[in-house]
C-alpha positions, -999 to +999 in steps of 0.1 A: -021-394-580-018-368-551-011-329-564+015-310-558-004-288-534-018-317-513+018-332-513+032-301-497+002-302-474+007-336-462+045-329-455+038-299-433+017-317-415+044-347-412+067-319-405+053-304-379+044-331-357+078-351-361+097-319-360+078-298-330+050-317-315+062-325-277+099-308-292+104-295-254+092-327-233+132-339-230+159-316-212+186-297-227+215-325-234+249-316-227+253-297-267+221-281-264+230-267-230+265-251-248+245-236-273+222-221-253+241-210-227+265-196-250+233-173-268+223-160-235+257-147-225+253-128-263+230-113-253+239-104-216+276-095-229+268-081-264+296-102-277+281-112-310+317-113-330+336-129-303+316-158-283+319-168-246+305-201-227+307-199-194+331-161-197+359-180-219+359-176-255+340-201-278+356-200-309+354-237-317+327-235-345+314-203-366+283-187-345+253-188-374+231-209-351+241-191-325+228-157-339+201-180-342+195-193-310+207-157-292+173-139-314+151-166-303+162-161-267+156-126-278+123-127-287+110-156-263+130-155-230+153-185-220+126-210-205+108-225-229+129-252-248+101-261-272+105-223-290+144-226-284+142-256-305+119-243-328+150-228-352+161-262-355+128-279-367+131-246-392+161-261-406+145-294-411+116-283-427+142-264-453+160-300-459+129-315-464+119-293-488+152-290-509+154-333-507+118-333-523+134-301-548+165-324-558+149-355-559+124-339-583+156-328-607+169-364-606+131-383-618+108-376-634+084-393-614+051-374-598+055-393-568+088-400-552+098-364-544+070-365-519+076-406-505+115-393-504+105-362-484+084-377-461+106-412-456+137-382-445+112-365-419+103-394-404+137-413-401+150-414-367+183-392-366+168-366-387+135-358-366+157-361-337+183-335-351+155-314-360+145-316-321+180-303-309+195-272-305+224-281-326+246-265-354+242-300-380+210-295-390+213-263-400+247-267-419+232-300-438+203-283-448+221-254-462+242-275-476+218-298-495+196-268-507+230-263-523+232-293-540+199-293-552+204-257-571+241-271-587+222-297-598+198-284-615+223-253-626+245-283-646+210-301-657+198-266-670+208-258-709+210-224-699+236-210-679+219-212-649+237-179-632+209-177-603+210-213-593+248-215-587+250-178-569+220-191-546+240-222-541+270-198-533+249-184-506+239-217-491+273-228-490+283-202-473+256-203-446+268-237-442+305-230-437+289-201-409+272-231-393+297-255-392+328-249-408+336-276-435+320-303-418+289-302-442+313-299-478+334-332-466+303-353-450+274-339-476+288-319-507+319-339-515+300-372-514+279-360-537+303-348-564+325-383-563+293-403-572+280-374-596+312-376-612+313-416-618+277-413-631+272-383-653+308-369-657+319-336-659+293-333-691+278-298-691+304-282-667+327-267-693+298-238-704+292-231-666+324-217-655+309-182-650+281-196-627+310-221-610+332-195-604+308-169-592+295-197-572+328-202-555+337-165-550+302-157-529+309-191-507+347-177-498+334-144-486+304-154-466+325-185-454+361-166-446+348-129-431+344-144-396+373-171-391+398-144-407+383-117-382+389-143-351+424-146-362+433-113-364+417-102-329+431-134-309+461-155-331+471-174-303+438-186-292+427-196-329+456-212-336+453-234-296+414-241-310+427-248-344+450-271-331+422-286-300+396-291-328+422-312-354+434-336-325+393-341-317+388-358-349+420-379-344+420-388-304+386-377-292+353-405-296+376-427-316+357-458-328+375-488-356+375-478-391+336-503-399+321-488-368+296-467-394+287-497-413+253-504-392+245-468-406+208-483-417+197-483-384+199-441-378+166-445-401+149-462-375+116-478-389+126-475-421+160-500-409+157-531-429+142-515-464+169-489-465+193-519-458+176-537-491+181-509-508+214-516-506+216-548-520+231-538-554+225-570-572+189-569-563+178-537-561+202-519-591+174-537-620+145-529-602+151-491-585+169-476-620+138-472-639+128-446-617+164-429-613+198-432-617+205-467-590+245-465-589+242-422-583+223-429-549+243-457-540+277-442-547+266-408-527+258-427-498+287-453-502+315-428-504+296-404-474+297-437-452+338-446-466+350-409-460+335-404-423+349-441-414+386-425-424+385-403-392+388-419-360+363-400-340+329-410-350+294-400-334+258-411-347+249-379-350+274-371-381+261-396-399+232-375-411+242-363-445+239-398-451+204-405-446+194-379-471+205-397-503+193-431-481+160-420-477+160-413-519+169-450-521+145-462-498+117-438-514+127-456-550+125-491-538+089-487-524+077-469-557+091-495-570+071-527-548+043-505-551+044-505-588+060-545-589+025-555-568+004-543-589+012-570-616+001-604-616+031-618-609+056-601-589+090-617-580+087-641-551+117-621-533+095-591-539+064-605-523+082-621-492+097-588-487+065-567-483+051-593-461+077-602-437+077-559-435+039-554-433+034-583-409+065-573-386+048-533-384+013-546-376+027-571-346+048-539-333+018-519-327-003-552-313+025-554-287+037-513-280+007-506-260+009-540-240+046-537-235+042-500-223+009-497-200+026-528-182+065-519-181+075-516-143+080-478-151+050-467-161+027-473-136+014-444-122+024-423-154-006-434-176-043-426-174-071-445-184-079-419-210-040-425-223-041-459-221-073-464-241-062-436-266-030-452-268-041-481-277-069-480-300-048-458-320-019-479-324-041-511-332-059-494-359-028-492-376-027-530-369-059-532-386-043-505-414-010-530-417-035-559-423-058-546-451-025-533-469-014-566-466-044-587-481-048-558-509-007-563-511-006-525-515+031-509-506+020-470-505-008-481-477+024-500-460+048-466-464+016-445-450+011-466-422+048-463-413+051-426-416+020-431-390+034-448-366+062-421-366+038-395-362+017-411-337+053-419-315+058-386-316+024-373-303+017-399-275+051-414-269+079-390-264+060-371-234+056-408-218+093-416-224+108-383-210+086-388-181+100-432-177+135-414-182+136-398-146+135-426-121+159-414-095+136-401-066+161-371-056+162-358-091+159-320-090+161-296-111+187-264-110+159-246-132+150-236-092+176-216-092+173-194-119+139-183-110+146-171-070+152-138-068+170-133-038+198-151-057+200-125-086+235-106-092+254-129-063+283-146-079+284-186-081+312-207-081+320-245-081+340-264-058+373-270-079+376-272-118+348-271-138+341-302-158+323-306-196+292-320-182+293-290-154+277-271-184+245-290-179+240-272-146+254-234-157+225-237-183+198-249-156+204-224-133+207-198-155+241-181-139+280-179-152+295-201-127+334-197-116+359-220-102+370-222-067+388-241-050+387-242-005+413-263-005+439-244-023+429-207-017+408-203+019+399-167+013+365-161-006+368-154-045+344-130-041+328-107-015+298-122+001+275-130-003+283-157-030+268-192-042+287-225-036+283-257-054+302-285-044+295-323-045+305-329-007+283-310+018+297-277+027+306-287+060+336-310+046+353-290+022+349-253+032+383-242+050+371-236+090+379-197+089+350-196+064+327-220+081+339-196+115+331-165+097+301-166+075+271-175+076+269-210+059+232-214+043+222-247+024+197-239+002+194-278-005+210-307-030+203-311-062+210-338-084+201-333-120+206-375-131+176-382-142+180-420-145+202-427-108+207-410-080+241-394-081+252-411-114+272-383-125+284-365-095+293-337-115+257-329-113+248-337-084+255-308-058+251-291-023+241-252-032+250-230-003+247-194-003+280-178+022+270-145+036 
């Protein structure tokens, strides 16, 4: 059996390369790009209470990760995204360490805290939250760090002050992250399916801790939306209103849309979904924990984000946590089941349909990759070979688990495929991503000096996606439209960016009286030339 310290080791080391290795080989997504543009103008403006995107007022979430993102900016400059995203791989590693905290209150076990730590890191929606600049992954893991000290402050015989006022504080981080997403998705989940298990046993000598708990989550949570209110009324109550008609009109999907949730673990997919199977896996998981807890907490989490009509992958990740738990149990519990002389026939067709299915994946991803029509060109020899002699020695790995009909070797050999994805295959796949010949980059223009303190401005209104190119570029970008108004918006010289060339939609007593000078086109699809024409632009400097 592994120690506690090598345990810890080994999930570092999992940590860090799902959570940061090749973290900045993909471009800023359209979130990401709000985020960070909304940081820099922090710290251009100062306006640390009262947030702007773009010069309007961003008041739609609480700004924790945006303190967050605006001190990294701070302390490493605005161009590297793999140290802008290293906050959020920070946050990770705190959820992975409070799931491997709380799933140590609920067994006993030596074991599973660590296979439950490191099944979380390595399923697909988490590492790939921990890889964005986002404000869920730092509101979940709050928010579970939470959970894991109210649970052990109700386990504990004493009163277990410290626990609940540090779970106070966590909550209220949370709320500062992301309002109450994290208490309906994560914390409320929770307490439904602690409730039908253990009861409210044990809460009645805790009202102290409870209540002190509460008080210290109301002032860190309330200080900054109560503050907003009183500076701008009208605009908080517009947002207020915006952000409840989201849920309701905004992304809607039907009521089971959710219900394929297994598949946001990505390898771990079909023995999460056994996992599930309450018949079968309730006799065999509960002698490790308490089945019908896990099940409820991610039954109810997946029911009470199916009652809102707008729905996203990414807010299903406050289920995953208490999904990985189930998934840890049911491998300690194959690995424990295999080492008998006769394990169920269910059991044994189980671990080899999954151990034969992982070695024939990596048999076939080198094939399928060195000779997709994408890639040629895009791998070296020394890739190729490295590439592939890694991933078939996990074959070979899959294969000796299987004849010594060992599960751990099966879960290790999983968590390294994950890893090794992560180190050779995300680089490759940002690189297949950008197959439009004209893509290029704004990035050009935030680094030429002879465009620094001229206003920019777009041709018309600016659009969502728009955002995509303010953060590129690295300037607060206005709206103009020729068409409408034929006098500059500015004095020259200024910056133009419209989709048509300049020539079409700039009024003739401009194009008369300037100097018209296309710096070029830029078109920032990666996948198709022009496939979003919001950004894909002429840039033209009028003097």
């Amino acid at each position: 059996m592994m120690s506690r310290k090598l345990q810890f080791f080994l999930l570092l080391l999992i940590t860090f390369i799902t959570f940061v290795v090749n973290n900045g080989s993909v471009e800023a997504n359209i979130m990401e790009a709000r985020n960070l543009t909304t940081a820099r103008e922090m710290l251009q403006k100062g306006n640390w209470l009262e947030p702007t995107m773009n010069g309007e007022l961003r008041l739609e979430k609480p700004p924790l990760p945006t303190w967050i993102a605006a001190g990294t900016i701070a302390l490493f400059g605005d161009e590297n995204l793999s140290l802008l995203r290293l906050p959020s791989a920070i946050a990770a590693l705190l959820l992975i360490f409070f799931l491997f905290k709380l799933t140590s209150e609920i067994t006993g076990d030596a074991l599973l805290p660590f296979v439950t730590a490191g099944t979380a890191a390595t399923s697909f929606y988490i590492f790939f939250m921990a890889r964005d600049i986002s404000w869920d992954i730092f509101c979940h893991s709050f928010m579970i760090g939470a959970i894991w000290l109210i649970h052990k402050g109700l386990k504990s015989e004493k009163s277990g002050r410290s626990d609940f006022v540090s779970a106070g504080v966590l909550m209220g981080l949370s709320f500062m992250s992301k309002g109450p997403v994290s208490f309906f998705a994560l914390l409320l989940p929770y307490g439904i399916a602690r409730s039908f298990t253990f009861g409210w046993t044990g809460w009645g000598h805790k009202k102290t801790g409870l209540t002190t708990m509460v008080l210290i989550t109301m002032l860190i949570s309330f200080w900054w939306p109560l503050l907003i209110w009183s500076l701008h009324p009208g605009i908080s109550q517009m947002v207020a209103q915006q952000e409840t008609s989201a849920w309701l009109e905004r992304s809607t999907r039907p009521f089971y849309h959710y219900w394929s949730f297994p598949v946001q673990t990505g390898i771990w997919a079909i023995l999460a979904t056994i996992s599930l199977v309450y018949p079968y896996a309730k006799p065999r998981i509960s002698r490790y924990g308490n089945y019908t807890f896990m099940l409820l907490w991610v039954v109810s989490a997946v029911v009470l984000l199916s009652l809102f009509p707008e729905k996203k992958e990414r807010y299903l990740l406050p289920v995953l946590l208490p999904l990985a738990m189930l998934t840890a149990f049911y491998f300690r519990y194959l690995t424990d089941a295999l080492k008998t002389a006769s394990p169920g026939q269910s059991d044994r067709v189980i671990f080899n349909v999954n151990v034969l299915l992982m070695a024939l994946i990596c048999l076939l991803i080198p094939v399928i990759l060195i000779f997709h029509p994408l890639s040629g060109g895009k791998f070296s020899l020394v890739s190729q070979v490295t590439l592939s002699i890694v991933f078939w020695g996990l074959a070979i790995f899959f294969m000796v688990a299987f004849r010594k009909k060992n599960p751990f070797w099966l879960w290790m050999g999983m968590v390294g495929m994950v890893l090794w994805v992560c180190i050779s295959l995300i680089p490759v796949a940002s690189a297949l991503a950008i197959s439009n010949p004209a893509y290029r980059s704004y990035k050009e223009l935030r680094y030429r000096s002879d465009l620094k303190g001229i206003p920019f401005f777009y041709n018309g209104e600016i659009p969502g996606k728009f955002i995509e190119v303010i953060w590129n570029s690295g300037h607060e970008v206005k709206s103009w439209d020729p068409a409408g108004r034929q006098q500059l918006p500015a004095s020259p010289p200024i910056v133009f960016l419209s989709n048509q060339h300049p020539s079409v939609v700039l009024p003739a007593s401009v194009l008369k009286n300037f100097t018209i000078e296309v710096i070029g086109h830029f078109d920032g699809n990666p996948g198709k030339r022009g496939g979003n024409i919001v950004l894909s632009n002429y840039v033209t400097v009028i003097r």
